[in-house]
C-alpha positions in Angstrom: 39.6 4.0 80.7 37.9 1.1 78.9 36.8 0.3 75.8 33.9 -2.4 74.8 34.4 -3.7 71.2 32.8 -6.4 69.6 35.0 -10.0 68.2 35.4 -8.2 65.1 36.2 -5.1 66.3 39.1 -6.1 68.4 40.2 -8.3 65.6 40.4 -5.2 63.4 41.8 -2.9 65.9 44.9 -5.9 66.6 45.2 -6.0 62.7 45.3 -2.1 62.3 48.3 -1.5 65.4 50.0 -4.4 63.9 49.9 -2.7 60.3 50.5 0.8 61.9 53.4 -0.2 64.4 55.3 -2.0 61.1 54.9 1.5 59.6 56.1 3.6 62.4 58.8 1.3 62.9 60.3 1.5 59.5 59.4 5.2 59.9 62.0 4.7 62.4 64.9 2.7 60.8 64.7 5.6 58.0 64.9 8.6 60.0 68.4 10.5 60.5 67.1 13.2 63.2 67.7 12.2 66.3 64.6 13.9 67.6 62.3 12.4 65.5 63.7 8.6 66.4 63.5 9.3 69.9 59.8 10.7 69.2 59.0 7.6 66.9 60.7 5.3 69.5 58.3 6.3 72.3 55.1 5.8 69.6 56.6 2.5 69.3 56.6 1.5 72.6 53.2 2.8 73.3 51.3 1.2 70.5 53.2 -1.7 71.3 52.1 -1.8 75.0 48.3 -0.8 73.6 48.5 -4.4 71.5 49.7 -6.0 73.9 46.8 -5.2 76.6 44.7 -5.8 73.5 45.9 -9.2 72.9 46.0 -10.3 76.0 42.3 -9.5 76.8 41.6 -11.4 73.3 43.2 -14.8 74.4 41.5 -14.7 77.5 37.8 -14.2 75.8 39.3 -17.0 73.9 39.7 -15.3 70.2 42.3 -15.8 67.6 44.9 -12.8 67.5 45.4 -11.8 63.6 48.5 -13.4 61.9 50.4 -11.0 59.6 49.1 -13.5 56.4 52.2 -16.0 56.9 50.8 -17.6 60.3 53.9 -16.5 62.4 51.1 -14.5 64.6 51.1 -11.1 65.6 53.7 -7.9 65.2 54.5 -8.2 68.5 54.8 -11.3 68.9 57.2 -11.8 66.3 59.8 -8.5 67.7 59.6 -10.1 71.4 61.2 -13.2 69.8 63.4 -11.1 68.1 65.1 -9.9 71.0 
């Protein structure tokens, strides 16, 4: 499946997984059932794959990825440097 979005659009959409992956991911750190880790894990790993499709196909049309407001770039970005 593909999706056509606009500059703007894929901006927002990179800005909106960033902001929603931070939230599932602290969703995560705070959760004691196992089930519902293993459930948010997998969210986790999907969005993140999603952003990073979506981020790829923005530096090659040559846009700017959205920082997280202090310049260090992207969500993802920032956790595969973390690793």
């Amino acid at each position: 499946m593909q999706v056509d979005l606009t500059d703007e659009e894929a901006r927002l959409l990179a800005l909106h997984l960033t902001k929603h992956i931070k939230h599932v991911d602290d969703e995560l750190v705070h959760t004691d059932k196992r089930s519902m880790q293993r459930d948010l894990a997998l969210d986790e790993r999907r969005l993140l794959a999603i952003l990073e499709k979506l981020e790829a196909n923005m530096n090659e049309a040559g846009l700017t990825v959205p920082t997280n407001g202090n310049g260090n770039g992207s969500r993802l970005e920032r956790r595969h440097s973390s690793r």
